[in-house]
C-alpha positions, 0 to 999 in steps of 0.5 A, spaced: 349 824 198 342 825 200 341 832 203 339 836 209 332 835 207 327 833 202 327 838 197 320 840 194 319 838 188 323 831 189 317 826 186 315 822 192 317 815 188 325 817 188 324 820 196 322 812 197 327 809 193 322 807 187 324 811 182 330 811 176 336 816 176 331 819 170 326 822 175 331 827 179 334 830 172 333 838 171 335 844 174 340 845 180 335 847 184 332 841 184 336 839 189 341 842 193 346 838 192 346 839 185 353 843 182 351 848 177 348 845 170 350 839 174 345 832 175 342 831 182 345 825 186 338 820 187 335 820 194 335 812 196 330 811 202 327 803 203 320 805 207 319 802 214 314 796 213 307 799 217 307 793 220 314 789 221 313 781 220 314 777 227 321 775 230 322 767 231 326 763 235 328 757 237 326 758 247 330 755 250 326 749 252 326 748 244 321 751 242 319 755 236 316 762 239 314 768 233 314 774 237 310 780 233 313 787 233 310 793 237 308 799 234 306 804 239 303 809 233 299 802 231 296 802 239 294 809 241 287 809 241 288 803 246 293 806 251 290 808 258 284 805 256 285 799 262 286 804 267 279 805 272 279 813 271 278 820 268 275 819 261 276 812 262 272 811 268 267 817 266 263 814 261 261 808 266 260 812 272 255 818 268 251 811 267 250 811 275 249 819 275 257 820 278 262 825 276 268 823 273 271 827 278 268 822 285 274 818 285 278 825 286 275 824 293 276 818 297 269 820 301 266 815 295 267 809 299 263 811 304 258 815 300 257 811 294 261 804 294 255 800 290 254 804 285 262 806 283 263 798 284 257 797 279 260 802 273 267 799 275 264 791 273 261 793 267 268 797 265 272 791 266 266 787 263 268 790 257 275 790 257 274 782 258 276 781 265 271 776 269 276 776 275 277 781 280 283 780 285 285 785 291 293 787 290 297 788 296 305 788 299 306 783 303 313 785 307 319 782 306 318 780 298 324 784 295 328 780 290 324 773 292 316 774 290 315 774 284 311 781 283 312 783 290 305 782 291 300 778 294 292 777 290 288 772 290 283 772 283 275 771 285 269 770 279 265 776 279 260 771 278 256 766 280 251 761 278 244 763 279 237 757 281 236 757 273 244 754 271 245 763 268 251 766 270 249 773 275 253 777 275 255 779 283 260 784 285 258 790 289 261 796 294 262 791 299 266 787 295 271 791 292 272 795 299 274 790 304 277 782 304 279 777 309 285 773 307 290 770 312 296 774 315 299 769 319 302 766 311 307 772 310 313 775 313 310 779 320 315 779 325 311 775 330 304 779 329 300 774 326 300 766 328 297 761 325 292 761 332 291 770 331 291 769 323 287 774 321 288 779 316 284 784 312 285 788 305 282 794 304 281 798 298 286 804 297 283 810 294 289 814 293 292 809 286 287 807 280 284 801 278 286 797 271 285 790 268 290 785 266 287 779 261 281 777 264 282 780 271 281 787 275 286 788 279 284 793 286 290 796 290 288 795 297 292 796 304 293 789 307 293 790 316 292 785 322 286 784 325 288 789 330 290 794 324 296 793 324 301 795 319 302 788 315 304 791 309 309 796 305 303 801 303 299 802 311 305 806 313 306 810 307 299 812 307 300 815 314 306 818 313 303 822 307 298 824 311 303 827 317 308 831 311 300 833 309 298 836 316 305 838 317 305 841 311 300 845 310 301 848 318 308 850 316 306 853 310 300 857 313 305 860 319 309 862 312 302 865 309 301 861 305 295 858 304 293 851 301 289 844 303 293 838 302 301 837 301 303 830 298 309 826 295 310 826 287 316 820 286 319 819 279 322 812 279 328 810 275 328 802 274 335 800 272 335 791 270 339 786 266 336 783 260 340 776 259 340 770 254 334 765 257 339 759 255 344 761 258 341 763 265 338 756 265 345 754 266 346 758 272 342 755 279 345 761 282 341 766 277 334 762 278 335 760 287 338 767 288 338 772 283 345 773 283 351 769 280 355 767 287 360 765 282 363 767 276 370 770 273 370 777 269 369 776 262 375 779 257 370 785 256 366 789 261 365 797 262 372 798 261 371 803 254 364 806 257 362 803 250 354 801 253 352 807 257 347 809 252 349 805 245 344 803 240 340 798 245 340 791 242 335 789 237 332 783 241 333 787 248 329 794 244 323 789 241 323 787 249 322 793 251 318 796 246 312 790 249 313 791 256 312 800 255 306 797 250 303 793 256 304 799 261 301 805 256 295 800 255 294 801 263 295 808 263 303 807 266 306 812 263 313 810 262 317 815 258 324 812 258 328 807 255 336 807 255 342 802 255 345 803 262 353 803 264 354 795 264 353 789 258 345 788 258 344 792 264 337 797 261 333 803 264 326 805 263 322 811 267 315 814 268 313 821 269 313 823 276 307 821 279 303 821 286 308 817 290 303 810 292 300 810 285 307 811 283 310 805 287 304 801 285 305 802 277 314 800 279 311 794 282 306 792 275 313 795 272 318 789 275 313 785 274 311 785 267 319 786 266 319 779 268 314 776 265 315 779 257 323 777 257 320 770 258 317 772 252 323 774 248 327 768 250 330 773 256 331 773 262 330 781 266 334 781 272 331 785 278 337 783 283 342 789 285 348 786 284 347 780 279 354 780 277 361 781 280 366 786 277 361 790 273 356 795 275 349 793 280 342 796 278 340 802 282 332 805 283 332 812 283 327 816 288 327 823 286 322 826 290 318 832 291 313 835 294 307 839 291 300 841 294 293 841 291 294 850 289 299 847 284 306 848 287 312 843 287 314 846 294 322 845 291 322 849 285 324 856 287 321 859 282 313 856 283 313 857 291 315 865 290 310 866 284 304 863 287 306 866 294 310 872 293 314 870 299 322 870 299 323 867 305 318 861 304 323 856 299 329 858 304 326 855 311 323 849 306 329 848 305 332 849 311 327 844 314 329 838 310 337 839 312 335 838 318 332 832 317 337 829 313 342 831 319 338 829 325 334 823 321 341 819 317 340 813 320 333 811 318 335 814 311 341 808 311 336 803 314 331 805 308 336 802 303 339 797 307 338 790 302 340 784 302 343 786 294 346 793 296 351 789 300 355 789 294 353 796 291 354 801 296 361 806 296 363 801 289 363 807 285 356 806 282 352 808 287 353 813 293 357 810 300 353 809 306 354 816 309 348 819 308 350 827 306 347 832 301 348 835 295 345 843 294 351 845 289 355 852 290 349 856 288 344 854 293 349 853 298 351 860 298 344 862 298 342 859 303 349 860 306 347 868 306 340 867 308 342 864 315 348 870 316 344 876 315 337 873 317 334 876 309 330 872 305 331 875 298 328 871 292 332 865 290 334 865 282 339 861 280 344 862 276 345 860 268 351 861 264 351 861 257 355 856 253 357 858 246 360 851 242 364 856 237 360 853 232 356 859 227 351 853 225 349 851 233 346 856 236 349 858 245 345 854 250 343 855 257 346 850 263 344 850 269 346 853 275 350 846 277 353 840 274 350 833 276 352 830 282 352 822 281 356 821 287 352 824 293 347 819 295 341 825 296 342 831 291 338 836 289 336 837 282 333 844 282 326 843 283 326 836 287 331 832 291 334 825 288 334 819 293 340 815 289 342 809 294 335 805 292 337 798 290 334 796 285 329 791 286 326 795 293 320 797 294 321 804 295 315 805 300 320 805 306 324 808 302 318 815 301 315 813 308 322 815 312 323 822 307 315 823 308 316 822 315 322 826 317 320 832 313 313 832 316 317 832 323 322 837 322 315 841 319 312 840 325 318 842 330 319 848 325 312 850 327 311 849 334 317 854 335 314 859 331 307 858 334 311 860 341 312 867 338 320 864 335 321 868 327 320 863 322 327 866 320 330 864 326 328 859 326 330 856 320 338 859 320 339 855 327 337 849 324 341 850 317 348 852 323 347 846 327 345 841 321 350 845 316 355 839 316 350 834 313 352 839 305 356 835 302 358 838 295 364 835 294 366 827 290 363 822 294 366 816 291 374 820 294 377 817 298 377 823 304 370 824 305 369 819 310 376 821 312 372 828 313 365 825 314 367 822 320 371 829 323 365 832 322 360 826 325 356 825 320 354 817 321 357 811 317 353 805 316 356 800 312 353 794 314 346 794 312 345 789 318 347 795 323 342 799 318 337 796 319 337 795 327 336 803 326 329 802 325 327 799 332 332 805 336 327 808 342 329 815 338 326 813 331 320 809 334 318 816 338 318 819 331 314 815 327 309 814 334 309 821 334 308 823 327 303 816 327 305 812 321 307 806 326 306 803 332 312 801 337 310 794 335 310 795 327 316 798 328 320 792 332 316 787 327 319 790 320 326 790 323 325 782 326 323 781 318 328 785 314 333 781 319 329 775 316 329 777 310 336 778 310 338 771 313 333 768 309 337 771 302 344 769 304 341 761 307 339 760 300 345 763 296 350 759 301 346 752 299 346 753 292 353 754 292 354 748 294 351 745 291 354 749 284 361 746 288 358 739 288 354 738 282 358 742 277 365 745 279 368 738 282 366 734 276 370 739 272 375 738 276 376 731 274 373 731 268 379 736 267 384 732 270 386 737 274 390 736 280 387 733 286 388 739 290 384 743 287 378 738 289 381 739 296 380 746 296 372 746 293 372 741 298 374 745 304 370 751 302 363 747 301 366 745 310 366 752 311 360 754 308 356 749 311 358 751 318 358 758 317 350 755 315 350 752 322 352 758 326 347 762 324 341 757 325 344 757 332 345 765 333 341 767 339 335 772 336 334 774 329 339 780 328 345 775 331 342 770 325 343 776 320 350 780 322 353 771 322 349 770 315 354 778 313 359 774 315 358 768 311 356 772 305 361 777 305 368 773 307 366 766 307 362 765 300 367 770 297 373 766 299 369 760 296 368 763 290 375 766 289 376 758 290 371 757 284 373 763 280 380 761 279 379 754 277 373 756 271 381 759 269 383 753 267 378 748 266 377 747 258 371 750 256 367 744 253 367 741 260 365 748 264 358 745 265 356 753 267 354 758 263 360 764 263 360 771 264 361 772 256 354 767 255 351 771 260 353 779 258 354 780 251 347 779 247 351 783 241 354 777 240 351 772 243 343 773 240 343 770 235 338 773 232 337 780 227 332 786 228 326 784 224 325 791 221 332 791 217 330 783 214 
């Protein structure tokens, strides 16, 4: 029986399991455990090797593969040194007489772009990198570009007369590209006659380098400057929140010179055999199993959701942080998540476009080092039926430059001395979750929340908030009496009954899973994201309703209105949007509709909320986009959205024809069963053709919900049926035990314990 500690005087052979019972005979004090003139039990420990031997396998091309294993503590010299600042940057910029502190002000692309392009060539250089490319979000890449990014790698030399390599790469170049923009997804802004596009480097998100090549974030626009990517609008939106706030907060007396969006991203993804995914088409075309029956085991006993992670699943893992802390991306977290296979990793907060631009890096390093393990990283919301999707938590906050998160209570009130200043913020962002709903539900709006939404996973498609008693009845108070007395929350004390465990402090709410945006005491948790979005619509909706009820909040009171006045009208006339109840009941839509909270379960309706004249003169007023930005994101959400549903329904027939057919018959089962495969792929295939001859975009998009949403699944309960009872060794599909139990189907040990 070992005991609760090392004891003293234990000789360090027997503490590693290399001595004889000899060496722990003696007094009883030796060891706790000892009875009185008694022997001491041994202490047996086998030490972890420093370094653990390589894992081999067998790929699923056939090849043998030896993978190392990573320790952290091995690396920590190494970790952020592939990140372009601080320290980092600091010892390169010196050389070029700049302070580390240049790249904090994004004035260093006007006023020194030569020099910090010279320090940051001879950084990359030595971290082995002759390649630079610039990094940018094309639209409508979610679930469908590998990375969700666009970039082309340049040489950062030529050759000069003598046949010498020169290097040559300055401000010119890292600043400003040309590509064309009429090759992505752009609602009709750009043509292959009007193809110009430009990206432009954003100094607000480091630089890092990867293998041979320095990657730039960059901005990507029109030649006009419009807006042909995800982060342009972001960037303006955070500007408007800023200006907005920094206004409001004046008229508050407070005093501050920038307020900005800190994010933390909770990436949720499924890990799965690479064998078996290379008999799924569905998995490689479309990233989801259109098929498929419920294995015997799911999530019925909750046995997943934070077990021991899978040995294969954790060296994965474990390589993927290892990759992200060598580029300063500080991705703290890694659990086992509800479903079989399904996993979560999360970063520290951080500025919302460095933040989005590091979850990017994230889902695509995900990708490419699975491969790696002999498994494939699953990114899709909702891969497979009857078990939980995948979600990407958008917790949100807002800080300003004096050091304040604005939602927690306690900062606002010790830098500012002010009761009232955290009421009427919050109060501001009541209404604009009431007035403004729509554009959060069209910001979730997916092809993969289609299936997730309302399914007990993930919060319905009515937009509400959670504040919890405590808050509300504060805030509850505050617009009664028109007081602002200092928010403390509430603790209680939890006393377990144990002598040995000392009583704990719980906060002053429970967790809310249910609400799709609840706060959390210092931030607010936008729990509806989809798994494999791009957040920045996501951040540049919430930046831009707070930054407009900001701004109504301060007109009002710069014509003569009491700030307090203000903000208890706003918390009466929006107060229905508080929801502190259960989401997923069955009353609550009930009870929403009664209160005229808006209901939009269909993500193509959704996304028609973008183009509304009321939300275009929002984002028009607060100058984040153009009417016709506006129209052109909604025509490729509708693209993007008709084009994942064409490629589904064509790889179904195709799985109908090439492999559940000949199953059939190769089962000898009944001809009708071929009949019924045979009119589901006739009815798919003219569900294809009415939405190739729907009258615009949406009318394409609403006709592929239909297909998707009743046709293909009508096909499908076909399909599922018959995998019922086609012998296993004539099913030519991988099933959803191959698919979902790596437990038991890895086929191999953890390296550590061989």
């Amino acid at each position: 029986v070992a005991p609760p500690c090392r004891p003293r005087s234990l000789p360090v052979n027997v503490i590693m399991g290399c001595g004889t019972s000899k060496d722990v005979f003696g007094p009883a004090d030796v060891l706790s455990t000892a009875p009185p003139g008694g022997k001491a039990e041994i202490l047996m420990m086998t030490p972890p090797p420093s370094a653990p031997p390589p894992v081999t396998y067998t790929s699923a091309e056939g090849e043998t593969v030896s993978v190392p294993e990573v320790n952290f503590i091995d690396h920590l010299d190494s970790y952020g040194t592939y990140r372009f600042r601080g320290t980092e940057a600091g010892t390169y910029l010196a050389k070029q007489g700049l302070e580390p502190s240049v790249l904090d002000d994004p004035s260093w692309t006007t006023e020194c772009p030569d020099k910090v392009a010279k320090a940051l060539m001879e950084w990359a250089k030595d971290k082995g990198a002759t390649m630079v490319t610039h990094w940018f979000q094309p639209l409508g890449s979610a679930g469908i570009r590998r990375g969700q990014t666009g970039q082309v790698h340049n040489a950062m030399f030529n050759f000069g007369k003598d046949g010498r390599i020169e290097w040559t790469f300055d401000g010119g170049d890292l600043l400003k590209g040309e590509t064309d923009g009429s090759s992505y997804m752009n609602g009709g802004m750009r043509a292959t006659h009007t193809a110009g596009g430009y990206t432009v480097l954003d100094p607000s998100s480091p630089m890092w380098v990867r293998g041979d090549t320095l990657f730039v974030p960059t901005i990507f626009v029109s030649y006009y400057g419009k807006a042909l990517d995800e982060k342009t609008p972001l960037l303006r939106a955070m500007q408007a929140v800023s200006k907005a706030g920094v206004r409001l907060l004046k008229l508050l007396g407070h005093e501050c010179k920038s307020v900005f969006p800190n994010i933390g991203l909770e990436q949720e993804f499924f890990l799965i055999p690479k064998s078996a995914f290379k008999k799924r088409p569905d998995l490689q075309l479309a990233g989801r199993t259109v098929m498929g029956c419920d294995a015997p085991r799911g999530q019925e006993l909750c046995d997943h959701y934070m077990s021991p992670l899978n040995a294969a699943a954790l060296r994965c893992m474990k390589e993927m942080q290892h990759e992200c802390f060598k580029m300063g991306i500080p991705l703290k977290t890694r659990h086992r998540e509800v479903a079989p296979n399904q996993y979560e990793c999360a970063p520290f907060f951080g500025l919302a476009t460095a933040q989005i631009d590091e979850n990017l890096v994230v889902m695509e390093l995900m990708e490419e080092i699975a491969d790696k393990h002999n498994l494939v990283c699953l990114l899709a919301e909702k891969p497979f039926k009857g078990i939980n999707g995948s979600g990407k938590h958008n917790n949100f906050s807002l800080g300003t430059d004096t050091g304040v998160n604005l939602l927690n209570p306690a900062s606002i009130h010790k830098k500012s001395g002010k009761a009232e200043i955290f009421p009427i913020l919050m109060s501001a962002i009541v209404r604009a979750v009431d007035e403004y709903s729509d554009l959060m539900r069209m910001a979730i709006a997916s092809p993969g929340n289609d299936f997730r939404l309302g399914a007990c996973e993930a919060p319905p498609a009515i937009v509400s908030t959670y504040l919890g008693d405590d808050i509300t009845k504060y805030l509850q108070a505050f617009k009664e009496s028109k007081t602002a007395v200092e928010y403390v929350p509430a603790h209680a004390t939890c006393e377990l009954g144990v002598d040995a465990i000392a009583p704990f402090q719980t906060p002053a709410e429970d967790r809310n899973r249910t609400s799709p945006f609840p706060y959390g005491g210092h931030r607010f948790e936008f729990r509806a994201v989809g798994s494999s979005q791009n957040v920045s619509m996501v951040n540049t909706v919430l930046c831009t309703i707070f930054a407009d009820s900001f701004a109504q909040m301060s007109d009002a009171i710069e014509k003569g209105a009491k700030p307090i006045d203000v903000a208890a009208e706003a918390l009466d006339k929006h107060w229905k949007v508080i929801f502190n109840g259960n989401n997923y009941s069955d009353e609550w839509p009930v009870e929403a509709e009664k209160r005229g909270l808006l209901r939009l379960d269909s993500g193509v309706e959704a996304m028609s909320k973008l183009a509304e004249p009321k939300n275009i003169a929002l984002f028009e007023r607060m100058k984040v986009l153009s009417e016709k930005e506006a129209k052109a994101r909604t025509v490729v959400m509708y693209d993007h959205y008709t084009g994942s549903v064409e490629m589904e329904a064509l790889t179904m027939v195709d799985m109908i024809n090439q492999h559940i057919i000949p199953s059939v018959k190769n089962a000898e089962l009944p001809d009708s069963m071929v009949s019924d495969l045979e009119k589901s792929v006739s009815a798919i295939k003219a569900g294809l053709a009415e939405v190739h001859h729907a009258s615009d975009e949406k009318a394409k998009a609403l006709k592929a919900r239909v297909l998707r949403l009743e046709t293909m699944e009508e096909a499908r309960t076909v399909c599922d049926k018959i995998e019922e009872v086609v012998p296993a060794d004539l099913w030519s599909l991988s099933t959803y035990k191959e698919l979902l139990f790596l437990d038991s189907h890895q086929g191999a040990e953890a390296s550590m314990y061989d």
